[in-house]
Each structure stands twice: as C-alpha cells, then as structure tokens.
VEXVEXDREN-894212 format. One line per 3 residues: number of its first residue (from 1); their letters; for each residue x, y, z of C-alpha. Coordinates in steps of 0.05 Angstrom, whole numbers, plus 5000, padded with zeros to 4 digits. Layout:
REM residues N
NUM = a = X:Y:Z; ...
//
This chain:
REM residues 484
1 = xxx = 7388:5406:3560; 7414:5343:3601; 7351:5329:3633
4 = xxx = 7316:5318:3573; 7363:5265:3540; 7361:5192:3563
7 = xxx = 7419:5158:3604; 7422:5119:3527; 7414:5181:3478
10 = xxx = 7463:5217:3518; 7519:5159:3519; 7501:5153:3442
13 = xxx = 7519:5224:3430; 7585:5215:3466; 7603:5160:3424
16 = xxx = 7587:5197:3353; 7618:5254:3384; 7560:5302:3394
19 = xxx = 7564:5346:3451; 7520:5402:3423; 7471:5385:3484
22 = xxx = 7515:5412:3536; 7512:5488:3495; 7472:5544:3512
25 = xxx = 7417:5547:3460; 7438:5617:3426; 7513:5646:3422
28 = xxx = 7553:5581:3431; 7511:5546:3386; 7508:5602:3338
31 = xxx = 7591:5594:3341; 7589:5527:3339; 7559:5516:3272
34 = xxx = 7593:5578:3249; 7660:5544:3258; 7637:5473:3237
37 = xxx = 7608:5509:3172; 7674:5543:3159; 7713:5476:3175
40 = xxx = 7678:5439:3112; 7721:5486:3069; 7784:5432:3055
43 = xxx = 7852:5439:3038; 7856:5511:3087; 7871:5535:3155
46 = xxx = 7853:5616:3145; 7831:5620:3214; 7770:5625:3241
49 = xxx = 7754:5689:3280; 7710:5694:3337; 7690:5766:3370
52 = xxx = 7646:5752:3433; 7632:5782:3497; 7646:5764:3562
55 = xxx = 7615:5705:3598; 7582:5680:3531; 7621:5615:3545
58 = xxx = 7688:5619:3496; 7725:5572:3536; 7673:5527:3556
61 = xxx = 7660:5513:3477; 7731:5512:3454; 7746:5465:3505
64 = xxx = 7681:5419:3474; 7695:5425:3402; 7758:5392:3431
67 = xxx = 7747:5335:3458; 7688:5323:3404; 7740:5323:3355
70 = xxx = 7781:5270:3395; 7723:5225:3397; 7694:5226:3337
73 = xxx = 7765:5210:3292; 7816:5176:3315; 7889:5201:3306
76 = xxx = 7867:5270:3316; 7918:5314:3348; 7891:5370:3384
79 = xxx = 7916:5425:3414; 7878:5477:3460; 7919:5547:3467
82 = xxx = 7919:5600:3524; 7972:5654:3530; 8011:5623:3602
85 = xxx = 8013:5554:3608; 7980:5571:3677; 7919:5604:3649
88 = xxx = 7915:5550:3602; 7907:5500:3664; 7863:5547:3706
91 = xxx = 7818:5553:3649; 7817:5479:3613; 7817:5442:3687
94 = xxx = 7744:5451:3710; 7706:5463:3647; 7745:5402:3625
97 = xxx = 7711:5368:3691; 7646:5397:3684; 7642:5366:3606
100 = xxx = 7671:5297:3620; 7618:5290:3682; 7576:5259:3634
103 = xxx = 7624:5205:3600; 7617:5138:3592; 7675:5102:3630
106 = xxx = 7706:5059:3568; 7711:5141:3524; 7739:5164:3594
109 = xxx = 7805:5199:3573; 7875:5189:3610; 7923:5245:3620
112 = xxx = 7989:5252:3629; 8008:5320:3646; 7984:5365:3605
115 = xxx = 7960:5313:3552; 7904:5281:3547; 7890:5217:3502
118 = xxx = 7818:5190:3478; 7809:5115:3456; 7738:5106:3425
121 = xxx = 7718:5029:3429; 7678:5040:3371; 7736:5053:3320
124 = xxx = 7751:5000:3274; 7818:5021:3270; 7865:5015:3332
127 = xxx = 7892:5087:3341; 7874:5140:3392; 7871:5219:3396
130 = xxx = 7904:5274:3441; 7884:5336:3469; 7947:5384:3489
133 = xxx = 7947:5449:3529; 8004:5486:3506; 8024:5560:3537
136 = xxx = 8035:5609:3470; 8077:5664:3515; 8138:5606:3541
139 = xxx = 8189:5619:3499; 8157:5654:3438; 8116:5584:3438
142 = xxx = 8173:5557:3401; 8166:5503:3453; 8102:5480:3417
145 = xxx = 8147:5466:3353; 8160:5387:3332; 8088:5356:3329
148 = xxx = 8038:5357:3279; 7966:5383:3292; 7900:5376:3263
151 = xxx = 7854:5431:3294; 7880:5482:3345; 7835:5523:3392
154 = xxx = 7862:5588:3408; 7833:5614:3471; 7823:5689:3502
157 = xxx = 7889:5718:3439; 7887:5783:3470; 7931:5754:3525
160 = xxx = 7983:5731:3473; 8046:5768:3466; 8065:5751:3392
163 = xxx = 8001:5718:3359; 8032:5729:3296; 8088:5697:3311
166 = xxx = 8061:5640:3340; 8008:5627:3287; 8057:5630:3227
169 = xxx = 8120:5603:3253; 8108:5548:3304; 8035:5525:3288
172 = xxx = 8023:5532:3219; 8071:5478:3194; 8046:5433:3244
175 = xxx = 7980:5431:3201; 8023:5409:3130; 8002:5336:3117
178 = xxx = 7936:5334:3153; 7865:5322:3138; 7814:5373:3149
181 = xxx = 7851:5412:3191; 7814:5474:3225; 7846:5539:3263
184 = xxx = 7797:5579:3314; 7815:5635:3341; 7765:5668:3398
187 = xxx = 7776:5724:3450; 7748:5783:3472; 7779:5851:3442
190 = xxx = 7845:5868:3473; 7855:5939:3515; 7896:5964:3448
193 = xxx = 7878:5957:3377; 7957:5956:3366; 7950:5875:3364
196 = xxx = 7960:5827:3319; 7883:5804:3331; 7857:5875:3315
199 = xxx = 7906:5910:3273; 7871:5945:3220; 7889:5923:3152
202 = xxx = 7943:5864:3181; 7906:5837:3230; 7867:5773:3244
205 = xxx = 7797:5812:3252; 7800:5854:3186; 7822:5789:3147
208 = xxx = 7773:5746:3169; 7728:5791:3156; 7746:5794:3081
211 = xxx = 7748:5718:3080; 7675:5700:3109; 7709:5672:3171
214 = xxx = 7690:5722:3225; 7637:5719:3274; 7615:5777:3333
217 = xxx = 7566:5761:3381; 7563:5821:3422; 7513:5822:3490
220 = xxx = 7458:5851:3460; 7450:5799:3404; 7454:5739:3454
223 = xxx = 7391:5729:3488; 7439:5681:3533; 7469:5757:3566
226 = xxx = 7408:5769:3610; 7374:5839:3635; 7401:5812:3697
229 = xxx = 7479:5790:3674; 7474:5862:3640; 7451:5905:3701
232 = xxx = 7505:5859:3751; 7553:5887:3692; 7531:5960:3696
235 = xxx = 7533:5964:3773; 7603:5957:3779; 7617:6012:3731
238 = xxx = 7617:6094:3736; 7545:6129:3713; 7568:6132:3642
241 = xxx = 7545:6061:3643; 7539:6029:3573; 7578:6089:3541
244 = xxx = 7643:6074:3577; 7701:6044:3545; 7704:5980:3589
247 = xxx = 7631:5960:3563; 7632:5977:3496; 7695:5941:3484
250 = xxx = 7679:5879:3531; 7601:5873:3520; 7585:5910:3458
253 = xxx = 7655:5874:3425; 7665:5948:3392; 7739:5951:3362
256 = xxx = 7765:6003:3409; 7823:6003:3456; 7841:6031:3524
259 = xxx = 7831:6114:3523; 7863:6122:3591; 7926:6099:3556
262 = xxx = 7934:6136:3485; 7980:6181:3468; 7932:6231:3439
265 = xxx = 7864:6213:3449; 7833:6272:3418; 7853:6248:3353
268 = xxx = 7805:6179:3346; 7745:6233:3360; 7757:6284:3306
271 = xxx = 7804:6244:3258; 7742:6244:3205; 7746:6319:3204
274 = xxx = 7829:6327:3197; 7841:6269:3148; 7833:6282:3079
277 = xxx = 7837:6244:3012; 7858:6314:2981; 7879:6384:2997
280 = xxx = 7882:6453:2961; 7964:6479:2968; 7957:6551:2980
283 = xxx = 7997:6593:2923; 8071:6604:2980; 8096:6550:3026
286 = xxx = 8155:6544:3059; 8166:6460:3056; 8192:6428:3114
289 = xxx = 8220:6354:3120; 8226:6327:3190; 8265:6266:3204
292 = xxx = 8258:6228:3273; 8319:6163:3269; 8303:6091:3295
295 = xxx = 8339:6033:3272; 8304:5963:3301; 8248:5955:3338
298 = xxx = 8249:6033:3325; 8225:6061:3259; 8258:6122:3221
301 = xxx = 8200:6169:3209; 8202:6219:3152; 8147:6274:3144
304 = xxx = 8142:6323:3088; 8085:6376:3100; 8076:6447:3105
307 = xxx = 8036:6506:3134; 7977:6544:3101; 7990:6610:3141
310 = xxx = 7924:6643:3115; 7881:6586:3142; 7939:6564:3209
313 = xxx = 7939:6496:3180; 7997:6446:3193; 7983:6396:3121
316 = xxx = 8026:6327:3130; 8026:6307:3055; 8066:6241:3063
319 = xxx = 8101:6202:3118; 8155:6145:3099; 8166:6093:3157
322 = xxx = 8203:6040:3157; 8253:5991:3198; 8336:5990:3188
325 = xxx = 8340:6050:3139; 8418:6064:3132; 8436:6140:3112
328 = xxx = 8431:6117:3031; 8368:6092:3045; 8347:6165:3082
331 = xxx = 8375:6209:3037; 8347:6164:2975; 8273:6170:3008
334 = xxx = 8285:6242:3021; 8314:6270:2951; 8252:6226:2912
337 = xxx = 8196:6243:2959; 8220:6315:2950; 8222:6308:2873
340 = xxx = 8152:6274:2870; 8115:6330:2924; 8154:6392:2880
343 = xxx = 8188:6414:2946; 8253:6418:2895; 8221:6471:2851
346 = xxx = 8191:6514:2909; 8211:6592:2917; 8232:6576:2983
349 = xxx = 8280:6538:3008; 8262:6463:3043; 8279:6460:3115
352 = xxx = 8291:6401:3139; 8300:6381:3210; 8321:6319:3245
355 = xxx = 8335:6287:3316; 8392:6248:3300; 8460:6234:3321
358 = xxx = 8518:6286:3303; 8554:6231:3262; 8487:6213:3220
361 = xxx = 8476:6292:3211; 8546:6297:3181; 8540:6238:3147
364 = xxx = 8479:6255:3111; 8505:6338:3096; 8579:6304:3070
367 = xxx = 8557:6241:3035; 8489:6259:3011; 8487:6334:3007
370 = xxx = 8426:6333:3042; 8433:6382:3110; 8400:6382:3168
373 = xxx = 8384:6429:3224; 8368:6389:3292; 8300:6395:3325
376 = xxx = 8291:6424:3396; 8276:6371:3443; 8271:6406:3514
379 = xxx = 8219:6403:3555; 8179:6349:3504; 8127:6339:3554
382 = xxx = 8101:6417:3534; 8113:6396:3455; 8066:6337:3456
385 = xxx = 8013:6377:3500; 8014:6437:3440; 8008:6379:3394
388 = xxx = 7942:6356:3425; 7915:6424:3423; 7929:6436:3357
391 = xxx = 7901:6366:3348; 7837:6387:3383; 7836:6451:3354
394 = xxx = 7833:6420:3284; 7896:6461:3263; 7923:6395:3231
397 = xxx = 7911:6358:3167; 7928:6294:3143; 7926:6271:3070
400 = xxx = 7918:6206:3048; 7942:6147:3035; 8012:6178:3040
403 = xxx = 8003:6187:3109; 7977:6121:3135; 8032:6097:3179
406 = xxx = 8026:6174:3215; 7954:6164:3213; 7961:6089:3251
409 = xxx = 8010:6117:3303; 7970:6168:3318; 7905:6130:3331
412 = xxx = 7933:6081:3366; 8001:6097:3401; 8002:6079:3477
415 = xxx = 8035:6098:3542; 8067:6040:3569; 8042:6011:3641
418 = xxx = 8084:6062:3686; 8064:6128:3639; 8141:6139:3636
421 = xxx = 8144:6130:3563; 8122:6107:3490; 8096:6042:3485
424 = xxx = 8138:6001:3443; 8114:5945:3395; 8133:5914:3324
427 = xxx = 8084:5960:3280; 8087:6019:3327; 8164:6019:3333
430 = xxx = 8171:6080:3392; 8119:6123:3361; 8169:6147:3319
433 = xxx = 8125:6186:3269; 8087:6213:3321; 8159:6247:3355
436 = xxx = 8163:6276:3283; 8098:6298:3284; 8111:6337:3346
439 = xxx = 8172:6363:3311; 8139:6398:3266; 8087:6422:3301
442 = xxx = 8129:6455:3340; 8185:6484:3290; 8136:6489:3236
445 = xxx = 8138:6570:3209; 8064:6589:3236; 8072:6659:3237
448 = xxx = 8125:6675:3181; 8090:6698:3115; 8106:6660:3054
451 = xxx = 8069:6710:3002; 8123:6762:2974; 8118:6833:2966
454 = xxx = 8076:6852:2907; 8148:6885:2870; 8182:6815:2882
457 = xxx = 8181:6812:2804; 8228:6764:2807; 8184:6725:2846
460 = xxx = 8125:6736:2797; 8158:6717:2735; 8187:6654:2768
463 = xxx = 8126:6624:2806; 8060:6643:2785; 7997:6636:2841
466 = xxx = 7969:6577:2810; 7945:6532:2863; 7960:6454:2861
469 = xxx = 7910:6403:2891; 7950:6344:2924; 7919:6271:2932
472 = xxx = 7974:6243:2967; 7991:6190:2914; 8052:6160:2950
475 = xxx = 8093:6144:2886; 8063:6192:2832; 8096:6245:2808
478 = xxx = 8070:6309:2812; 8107:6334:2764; 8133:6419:2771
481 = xxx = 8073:6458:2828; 8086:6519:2796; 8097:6557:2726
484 = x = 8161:6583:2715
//
C-alpha cells in the first residue's frame, strides 16, 4: 500500500502512530484489529492468543504493533519476546529495518544494544518510549525481572521452554501499576501438545478460547497464502500432501503434535471408541491396584481397574497422580479410592502391584498394612508393544473423569529426541501412569475366571450377580457393589 500514500500522508501516519499501511490487507490486519479490539478491555492482561500459519507475517506485525505503540504514547515500555536472545535478534533485526525504511528522521529511534528508544517531537510532554528484545529461555527469563512493562509481544512460544513460567513469574508483575497494558501471545502450534501454549484444559489456547481472546487464521482462510505459496508448500512434502502431520499442524493450525514421536500413537485415533463416561461391571472381578512411584519431576501413578473376562476387557476406573506423595499419602489414596470403587467388599481379594523400592514396599506392608507384590519389569520394550496392541485392538477402556491424568499421558506422552526414553516434562512427569498402565496390562488376570462354581453357596449367599454401572465419579462413594 506504500505507493498509494503521499510522501505527507505517510509521515502523518508515522507521527499518530499508524502503521496499518505497511500490513497485508487480510490475516495481519484481521490480527491486528483483533488484538487492538481486545486491548480496549482495561484494567487486564489475560493474554491474547494468536494461532496462525506459517509465513502469514507473525513477526513482521508483532514487531509493528511495537514500535506503533512507542510512537504514539510516550513512556511506553515495550518489550518484544523470542525464545533465545539470538532468535530474538535474527528475527527483530531486518523486519525492524524493513519498517523503519519509511521514518521520518526526527521519530528515527536510537538503540543501544538491544534497546531501542523513540522520542516523538510531537509530545507535549518530555518523555520517550523503549522497545526491548529480551531472550525468555536465558536463565528461566528471570533475567527479564526488575523493569516494568506496558505491552509485551510474545513471538513464535512454541520455542519457549517454560512459558508458564515466564508469563506468571517474571512478566506479569512487570505490568502492576500500568495503564492499558496488553499481553500477545502468537506462534505457530508446537510439535507436542504437552505445552504450556496447547495444553488442554491449562493451557494458553483452551483459555483464551473461553475468554474471547483467541484468534486462528489457518492457510485456507487467508487469501494472503496463495495457490502458489500452498503448492511451493506441498512440493516439499511426501504424496500424502495436505493430510500429513507437518501441514495440518503448520498450515491448517490443527492442534495436533508430532506422531513420529508418541508413545502410543494408536491411541489419539481410536480414543473416542475406548473412553467412556460409564461402564457396566460384570457380576466377578478380581480388582487390581497398580502403583508406579515418582517423587519430583516424576509423578506417583495409582490405577484401580479390572478385567471383564467374558468380553477380554482391561476397565481403568480411576487413576490418582500427583507430585511428592510420601507413603501416608499412598496408602491414604489407596485405602479411600478402594473404599469409594467397593474393591474392599469384593469376593476376591485386591491385588495390588507396585514398582517401587524394597524399603517403600516394606514400608507401606509394616506401617500401613497395605502389601504389595512387585511388577515384572524385564524386557519392557515387549510390555509397551502388547500394550499398543491391546490399545489397537480396543481391548482397553477408560472411564471418565477419574481417569483424566491416564487419559492425558496417554494422548500425549513423547519419546525424547534420541528414542532412548520417556519424555520428561512438568505435567507429564516420566509417563508415569502410562508405566502403570503397562503394568497392568501385562499382570492383569486375562485368562483366570472370576465366576464361581454354581455349588459355591457360600459364594451365592454372600455376593449376589447384581451388576453395578460405574461413572467414574472421582470422590463419590459408591457405596457396597454387591448384596450381601
């Protein structure tokens, strides 16, 4: 749009602070006025959340809604965001250039290393505004700490290492005390959905989206992304084409991570069919309780399930995860949950099975009465591939919401870089529910019959074959299964 503003209309619009001329005409102005109408709420900094594909121009308007904002008030302290302080410089540096081409010479900023000040002659007031490129990842961006901001432009937060971190220790204080102040967040969507931008329920996406403030422009909304920027796209990539992983998540700005890298990625494409609000308990169970130990970053992982040997179903009926849980705290989870699922009252007796140390074994059968055999853990590679089959097979069942943090692990729990091992992260701990979830696929009692021989009378005037429907309702008690 340059060439059809004056020399005069162009260095007026530099002095209100008007850059909009320098967008493209669809997805970064779409953005743009997304963000500014979000930024007229006062008095809040619930981010602003911006899903867009590659090569829409992120940067290029982040980097403008900058240094409008330093021209237009003064005192404004700005602060643009990357993850490394060397992105931050390879990316700011030329569109920086390429937007300041056009500036008058008395708005012309100065720098000093990586700051950048703006003096408009047309403020009343003497007083000037900064632009600073600061590098989240250095130091847990704790190194950002000390100054005060008034908007902050959060560039490409896939590439951040603790976004949550960052955002609500070290840069939300520095908004306390200022006017207007505005958050953006903008990136494409990272390789795993085990990030503090795409977290379901926690994350930045999924509350923004609650709040109003989220935005997706994917490719084929922006008539900006070209037939020709698509088909350059599609040539470098196999014959599945727009179906593949790589496109969906970079172009079509789907919420899906990296497949190559899961843990069990047969589970994100039949989870619909083996995740259940409710399930029908057959009339004999044998209940099992598997236990996999983690302190911090690790979880401890209890599961509580069972299998329906007519129909060669595993059934998970409720998971408890959690950080720093001492033996009281295990052996309190595992004697309620019991209680509240009936396992207590069951003809058979619970078996419960654990990989823990021999100390925290003893401690738990001494202290707590609560035994525990140890699971098998040789040759885990061959555990974790009967797992996925059983997985594929749809020989599993998950019922929820007691199950959620087994449900998240297993959607989204990732091989490290090397494939040697578990990824490890804050909500993921080592996959520890998953481990359990091998456990018990693998010492679960598939082929031992439950139901008792018709003259058990015993049996018959004990437990009668009424069946119990369980919802999963994490602290309800269910009360006694069976009749006595």
């Amino acid at each position: 749009m340059t060439d059809d503003l004056s020399p005069e209309e162009i260095r007026r619009r530099w002095y209100k602070g008007d850059l909009t001329w320098m967008l493209r005409p669809n997805g970064q102005t779409k953005i743009h006025d997304f963000i500014v109408s979000c930024a007229l709420e006062e008095d809040t900094v619930d981010p602003i959340v911006v899903n867009a594909h590659r090569r829409l121009g992120k940067s290029f308007l982040n980097v403008l809604m900058a240094v409008e904002d330093a021209i237009r008030d003064p005192g404004q302290q700005i602060k643009y965001i990357c993850g490394e302080k060397e992105q931050v410089r390879d990316i700011f540096e030329p569109l920086y250039q390429q937007i300041i081409a056009s500036c008058p010479d008395d708005l012309m900023p100065k720098r000093r290393g990586f700051t950048f000040r703006f003096f408009n002659p047309r403020w009343k007031c003497k007083g000037e505004s900064t632009i600073k490129l600061v590098g989240a990842n250095y130091k847990m961006g704790d190194m950002g700490r000390g100054t005060a901001c008034d908007k902050a432009y959060l560039d490409e937060v896939r590439d951040f290492k603790n976004l949550q971190y960052f955002v609500q220790s070290v840069l939300s204080h520095q908004f306390v005390g200022r006017k207007s102040p505005r958050l953006v967040m903008t990136s494409t969507v990272p390789w795993s959905m085990d990030h503090d931008f795409t977290r379901p329920f926690e994350g930045y996406i999924p509350q923004a989206i609650s709040r109003n403030r989220y935005i997706c422009i994917p490719g084929s909304e922006n008539p900006d992304f070209t037939e020709r920027d698509k088909k350059i796209v599609l040539s470098t990539l196999p014959s599945a084409g727009e179906k593949t992983t790589s496109y969906r998540r970079e172009v079509g700005c789907e919420l899906i991570g990296d497949s190559s890298r899961l843990i069990i990625p047969e589970y994100q494409e039949i989870r619909d069919s083996i995740v259940l609000n409710e399930y029908v308990r057959p009339s004999h169970f044998i209940p099992h309780v598997v236990l996999d130990s983690g302190f911090d970053p690790d979880q401890t992982a209890i599961l509580f399930g069972y299998v329906d040997y007519m129909a060669q179903l595993l059934i998970f009926e409720a998971a408890v995860v959690e950080k720093r849980m001492t033996s009281r705290d295990i052996a309190t989870a595992v004697k309620s949950m019991e209680i509240n699922l009936g396992y207590d009252k069951n003809y058979y007796q619970i078996r419960r099975l654990a990989d823990l140390r021999e100390k925290e074994t003893e401690d738990l059968r001494r202290d707590f009465n609560l035994p525990f055999q140890p699971v098998l853990r040789f040759n885990s590679d061959a555990a974790l591939i009967a797992f996925r089959s059983k997985i594929a097979d749809r020989q599993i069942r998950l019922i929820m919401p007691a199950c959620r943090d087994l449900d998240y692990q297993l959607q989204f729990g990732y091989w490290n870089e090397k494939g040697s091992d578990f990824q490890r992260s804050e909500s993921l701990g080592h996959w520890d529910a998953g481990k359990a979830a091998v456990y018990m696929t693998r010492m679960a009692c598939w082929r031992h019959n439950p139901y008792p021989a018709a003259h058990d009378r015993d049996f018959q005037q004990r437990f009668g074959l009424r069946q119990k429907v369980f919802t999963g309702g994490w602290a309800t008690t269910l009360g006694k299964i069976f009749h006595r």
